[in-house]
C-alpha positions as CSV (number, residue, x, y, z in Angstrom):
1,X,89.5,83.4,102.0
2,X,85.6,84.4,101.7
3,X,83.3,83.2,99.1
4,X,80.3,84.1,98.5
5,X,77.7,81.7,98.3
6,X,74.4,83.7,97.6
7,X,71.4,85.2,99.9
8,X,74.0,87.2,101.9
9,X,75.9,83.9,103.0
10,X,79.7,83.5,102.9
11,X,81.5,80.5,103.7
12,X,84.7,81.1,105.2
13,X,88.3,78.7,104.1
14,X,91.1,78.7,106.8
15,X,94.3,78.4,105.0
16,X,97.2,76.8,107.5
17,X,100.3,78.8,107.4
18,X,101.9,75.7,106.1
19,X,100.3,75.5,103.1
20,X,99.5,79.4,102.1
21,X,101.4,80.5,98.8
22,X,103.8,83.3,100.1
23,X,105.2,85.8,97.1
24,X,108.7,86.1,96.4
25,X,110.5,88.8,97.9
26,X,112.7,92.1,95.8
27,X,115.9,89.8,96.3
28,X,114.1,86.8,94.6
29,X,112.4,88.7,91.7
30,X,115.7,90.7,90.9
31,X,115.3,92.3,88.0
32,X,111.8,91.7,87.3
33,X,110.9,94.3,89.8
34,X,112.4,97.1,87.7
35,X,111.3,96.1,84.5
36,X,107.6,95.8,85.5
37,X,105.4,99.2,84.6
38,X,104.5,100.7,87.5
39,X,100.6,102.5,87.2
40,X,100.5,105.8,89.1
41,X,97.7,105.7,90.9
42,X,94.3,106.9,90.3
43,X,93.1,110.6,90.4
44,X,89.6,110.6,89.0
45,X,86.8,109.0,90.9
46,X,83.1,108.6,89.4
47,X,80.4,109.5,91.9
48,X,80.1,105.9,93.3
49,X,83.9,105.1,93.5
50,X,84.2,108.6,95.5
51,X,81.1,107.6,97.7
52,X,83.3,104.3,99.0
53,X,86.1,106.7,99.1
54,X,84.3,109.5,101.4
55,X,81.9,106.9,103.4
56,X,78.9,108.5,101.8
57,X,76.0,107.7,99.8
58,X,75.7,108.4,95.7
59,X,73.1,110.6,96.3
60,X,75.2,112.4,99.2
61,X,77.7,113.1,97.1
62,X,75.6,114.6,94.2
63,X,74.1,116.5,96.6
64,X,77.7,117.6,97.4
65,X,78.3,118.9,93.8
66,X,74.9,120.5,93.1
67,X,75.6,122.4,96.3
68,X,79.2,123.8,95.0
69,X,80.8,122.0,98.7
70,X,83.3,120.0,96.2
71,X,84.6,120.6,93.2
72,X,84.3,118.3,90.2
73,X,85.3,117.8,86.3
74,X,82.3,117.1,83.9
75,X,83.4,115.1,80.5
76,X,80.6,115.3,78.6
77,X,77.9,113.4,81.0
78,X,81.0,112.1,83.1
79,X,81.2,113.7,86.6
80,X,84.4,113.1,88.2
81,X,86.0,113.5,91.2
82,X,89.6,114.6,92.4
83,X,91.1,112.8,94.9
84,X,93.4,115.9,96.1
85,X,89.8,117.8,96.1
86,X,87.8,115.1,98.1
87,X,91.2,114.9,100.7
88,X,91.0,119.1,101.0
89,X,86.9,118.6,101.7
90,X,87.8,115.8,104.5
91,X,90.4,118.5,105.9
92,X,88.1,121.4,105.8
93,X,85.7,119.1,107.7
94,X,87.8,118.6,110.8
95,X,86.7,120.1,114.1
96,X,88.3,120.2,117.2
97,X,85.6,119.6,120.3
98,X,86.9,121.4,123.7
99,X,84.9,121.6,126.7
């Protein structure tokens, strides 16, 4: 476990095996694991949670969608990202390099 304990310091804990909480497995949560609500997962990124996704600055991205490179869904003020949009950018980034 990390915690952080201020100026850019962390202090590290080593847990032993021995004494690390491990969670139950399917077979021991039986019928709990059906009855929970399963979330789908997310579609719509803001600007900063797409710049984690795509390794890139804020600023990069909004540069990205004042250019027209990737596509995005305004709500009012909101500017959002789709996922299946910033995935089709990364693929239309590939390049092959032959000699």
């Amino acid at each position: 476990m990390v915690f952080p304990i201020g100026r850019g310091l962390r202090l590290t804990l080593i847990i032993p095996i021995s004494q690390q909480r491990i969670p139950p497995s399917h077979e021991q949560l039986g019928d709990q694991v059906m009855t929970e609500k399963i979330r789908p997962p997310k579609r719509l990124y803001s600007i900063p949670e797409a710049a984690v996704y795509l390794g890139r600055t804020d600023w990069a991205i909004r540069e990205m969608v004042w250019a027209g490179k990737i596509p995005c869904i305004r709500d009012g003020r909101r500017v959002l990202l789709d996922i299946n949009d910033m995935d089709r950018w990364i693929e239309k980034q590939k390049t092959t390099f032959s000699f």
